[in-house]
N, C-alpha and C positions, 0 to 999 in steps of 0.2 A: 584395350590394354589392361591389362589384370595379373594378381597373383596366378602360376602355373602351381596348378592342385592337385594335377597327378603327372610327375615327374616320370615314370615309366613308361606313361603311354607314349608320351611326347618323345622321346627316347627310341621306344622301341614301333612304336604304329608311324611315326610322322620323319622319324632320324634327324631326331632332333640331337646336334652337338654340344658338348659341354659350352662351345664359345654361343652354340646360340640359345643355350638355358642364360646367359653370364648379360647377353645384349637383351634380353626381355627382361629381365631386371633392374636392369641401369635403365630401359627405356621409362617405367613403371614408374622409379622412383622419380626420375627428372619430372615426368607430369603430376606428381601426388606432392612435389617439393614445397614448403610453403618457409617463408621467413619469419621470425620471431622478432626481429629488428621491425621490419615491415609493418609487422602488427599493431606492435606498441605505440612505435614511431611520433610523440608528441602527443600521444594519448593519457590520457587520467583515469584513477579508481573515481566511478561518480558514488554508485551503489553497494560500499563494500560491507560485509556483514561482519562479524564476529565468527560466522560457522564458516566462513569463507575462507577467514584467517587461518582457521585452525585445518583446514584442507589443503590451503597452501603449503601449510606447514609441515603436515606430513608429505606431501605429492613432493616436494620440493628433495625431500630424504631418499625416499621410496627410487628415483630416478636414479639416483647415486650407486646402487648396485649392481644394472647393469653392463655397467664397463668390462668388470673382471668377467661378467658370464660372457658377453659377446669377444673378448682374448680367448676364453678356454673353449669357447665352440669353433672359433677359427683355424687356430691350433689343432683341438685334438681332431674335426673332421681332416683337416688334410692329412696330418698322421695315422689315420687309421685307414684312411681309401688308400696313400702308398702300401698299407701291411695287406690288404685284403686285392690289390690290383689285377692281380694273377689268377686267383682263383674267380672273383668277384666282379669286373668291370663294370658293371650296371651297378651295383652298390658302390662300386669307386665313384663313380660318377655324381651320383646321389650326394652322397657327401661330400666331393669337391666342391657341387652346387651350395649345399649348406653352411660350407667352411666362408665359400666367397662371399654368400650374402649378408654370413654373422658378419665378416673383418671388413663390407664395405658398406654397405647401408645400413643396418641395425647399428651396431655401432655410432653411426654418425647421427641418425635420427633419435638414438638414446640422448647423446650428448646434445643436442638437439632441445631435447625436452627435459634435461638438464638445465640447460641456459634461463628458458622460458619461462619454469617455474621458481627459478633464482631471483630472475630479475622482477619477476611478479611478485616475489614475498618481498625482497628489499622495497617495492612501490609500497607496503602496506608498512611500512616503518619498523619492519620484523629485522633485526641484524643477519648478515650473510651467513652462512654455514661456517664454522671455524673449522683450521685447518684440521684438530684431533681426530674432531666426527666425520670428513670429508674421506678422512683415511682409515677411518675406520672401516666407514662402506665399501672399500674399494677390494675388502679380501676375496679370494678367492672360496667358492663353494667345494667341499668334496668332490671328484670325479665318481661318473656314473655312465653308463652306458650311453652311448650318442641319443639312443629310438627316447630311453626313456628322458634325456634331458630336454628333449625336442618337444616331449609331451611336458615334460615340468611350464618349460617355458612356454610353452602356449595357455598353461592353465594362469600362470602368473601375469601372463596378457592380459587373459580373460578378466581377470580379478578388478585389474589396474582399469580396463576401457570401461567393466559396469560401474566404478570408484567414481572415476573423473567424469560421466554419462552423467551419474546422479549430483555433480557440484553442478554442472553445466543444464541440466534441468531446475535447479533450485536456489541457481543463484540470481540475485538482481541487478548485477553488477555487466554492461555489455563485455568489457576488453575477459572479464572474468570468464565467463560464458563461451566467447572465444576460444579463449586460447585452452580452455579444458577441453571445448568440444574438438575442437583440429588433433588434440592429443590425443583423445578415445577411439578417433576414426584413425591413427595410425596407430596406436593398439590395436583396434581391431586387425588390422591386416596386417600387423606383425603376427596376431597368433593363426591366421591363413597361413603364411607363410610355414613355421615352428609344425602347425599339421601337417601340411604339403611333404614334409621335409619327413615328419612322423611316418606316414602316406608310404613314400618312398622307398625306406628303409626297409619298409615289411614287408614291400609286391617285388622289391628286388632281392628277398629273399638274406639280408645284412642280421635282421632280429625277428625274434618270434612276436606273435602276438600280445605275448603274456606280458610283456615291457612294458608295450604301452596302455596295456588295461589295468595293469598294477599301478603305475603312475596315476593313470586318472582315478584311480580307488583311493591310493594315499592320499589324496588331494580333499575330496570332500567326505570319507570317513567319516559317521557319526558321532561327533564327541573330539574327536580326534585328529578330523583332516588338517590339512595345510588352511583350506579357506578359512579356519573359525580361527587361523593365529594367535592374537595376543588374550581371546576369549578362555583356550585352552586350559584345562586345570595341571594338566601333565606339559610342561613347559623342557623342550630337551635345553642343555644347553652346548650350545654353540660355539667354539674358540677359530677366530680367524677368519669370520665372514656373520655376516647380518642379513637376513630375512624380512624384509621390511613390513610383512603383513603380522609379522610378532613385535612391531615397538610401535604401536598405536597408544598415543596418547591419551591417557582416562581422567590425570588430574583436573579436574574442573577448575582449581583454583589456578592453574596454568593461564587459563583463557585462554590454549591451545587444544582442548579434548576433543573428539572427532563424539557427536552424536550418535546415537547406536543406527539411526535411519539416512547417516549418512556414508557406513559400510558394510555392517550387520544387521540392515532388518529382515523383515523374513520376506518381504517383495523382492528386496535386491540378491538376498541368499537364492532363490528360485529363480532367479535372470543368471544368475554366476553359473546355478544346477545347469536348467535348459541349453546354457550355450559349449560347456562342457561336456555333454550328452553328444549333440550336434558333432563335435570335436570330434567325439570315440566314431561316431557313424563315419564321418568324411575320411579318418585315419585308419579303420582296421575293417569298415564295413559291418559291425554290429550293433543293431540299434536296440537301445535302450533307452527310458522313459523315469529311470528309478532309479534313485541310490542303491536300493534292493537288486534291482534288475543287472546294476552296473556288479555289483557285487558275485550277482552269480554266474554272470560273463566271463569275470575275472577269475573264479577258481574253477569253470569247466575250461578256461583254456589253458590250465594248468597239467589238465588229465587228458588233453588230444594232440593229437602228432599236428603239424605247424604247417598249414596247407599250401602258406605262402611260401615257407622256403621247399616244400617239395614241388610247387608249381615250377621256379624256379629251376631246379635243378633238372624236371624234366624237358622245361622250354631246353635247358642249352645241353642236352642230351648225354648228358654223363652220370655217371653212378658215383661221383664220388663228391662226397660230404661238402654242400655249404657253407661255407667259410664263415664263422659268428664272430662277430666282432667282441673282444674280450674286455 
């Protein structure tokens, strides 16, 4: 039992239905389920550090965002598979898939690790999140096309599962250790999923390639991407939602400052690169090995006609225009 990673096949080689893409999911999650209560459950900090504190601290924030993303991918997939149903039903479908498993599982496994990293900063004698900041996280981001929010969100997986990888190798603390590594491993197979969904969108002919390789470009852009966040000299700013990878604590005098080796060093920047790489292979089938590489993938599929949605439109044997999701 596993993430389904290509959603077409299954669809179109095996007929496979929306109810039984909806019951491999549910089956998935029930066996990957773990408790947070369970965990803790009469357990103590024995080995806690100071660089520990200050990873709780931010991991604790960082989780608080994705509520609003997992409402608005719920949302706008069902909304957009009813507008495209007619011309589209294999991209309907696609996106009812992704709509169902932002609003029943990510969702819940967010809040999930929400809880986890609450009650693990409260054990360190840190005071709970106040209500302002709670609500501050909770804005909604800009709307953007499903392919590319599907790639956003899996890059932001990516980021979070190497973050909480590297507390979990470097802490000395057991419950510590824990409870970051069971959260990297559903990281990780959130952003499986977030591809899968990427995957889908594009062999069922929904978006062109170009989405999702512009995503993954904006992302780690030299100088400039989404990964170097709060590093960035060019800071946009933001009204009405929070990015958690741009409010990285640096004040030292805090006793809350994240080490540069424990999200920025250039080992963990090249585990972020490598599995973001991996990403673009699995979602659009173009491999690449380079920032460079990734770059000039991204502006030659700017200049070539989109083979996925003309595969598309020849499978279901009509001349008439691909329905792109707006």
């Amino acid at each position: 039992m596993s993430v389904i990673t290509n959603i077409v096949e299954k669809i179109t080689r095996e007929d496979y239905t929306l109810t039984d893409i909806l019951r491999a999911q549910q089956a998935y999650h029930e066996k990957r389920r773990w408790s947070i209560h369970e965990v803790i459950s009469e357990r103590k900090l024995t080995s806690f550090s100071q660089r520990d504190r200050a990873a709780l601290w931010h991991a604790a924030r960082a989780e608080l965002t994705t509520q609003p993303a997992g409402i608005r991918m719920a949302v706008q997939g069902v909304q957009l598979a009813q507008q495209i149903e007619d011309d589209n039903p294999l991209g309907a479908m696609v996106l009812q898939a992704a709509a169902a498993w932002s609003a029943r599982y990510w969702l819940e496994e967010e809040a999930h690790h929400e809880v986890a990293y609450g009650l693990l900063l409260e054990m360190t004698g840190l005071p709970p999140i106040e209500h302002d900041e709670l609500v501050e996280h909770r804005g909604f981001f800009p709307e953007d096309n499903y392919a590319r929010v599907c790639m956003l969100q899996a890059c932001v997986e990516m980021e979070a599962c190497a973050t909480y990888g590297q507390v979990a190798k470097t802490t000395s603390d057991p419950l510590v250790r824990e409870i970051f590594s069971n959260i990297a491993r559903d990281e990780s197979q959130h952003r499986q999923y977030f591809v899968s969904f990427a995957r889908g969108l594009l062999e069922s002919g929904v978006y062109p390639v170009k989405d999702v390789l512009a995503m993954a470009y904006t992302w780690v852009r030299p100088g400039a991407g989404e990964t170097h966040g709060s590093t960035r000299k060019q800071q946009s700013k933001r009204q009405g939602f929070v990015n958690w990878w741009e409010r990285v604590n640096t004040d030292e005098e805090s006793g809350l400052a994240l080490a540069d080796e424990q999200i920025r060093s250039s080992n963990l920047q090249a585990t972020k690169e490598r599995s973001l790489f991996a990403a673009v292979f699995e979602a659009t089938g173009i491999k690449v090995n380079s920032i460079s590489e990734l770059e000039r993938a991204y502006f030659k599929s700017l200049t070539q006609p989109d083979t996925n949605r003309l595969r598309y439109s020849i499978n279901q044997g009509t001349s008439e225009q691909v329905c792109v999701a707006q």
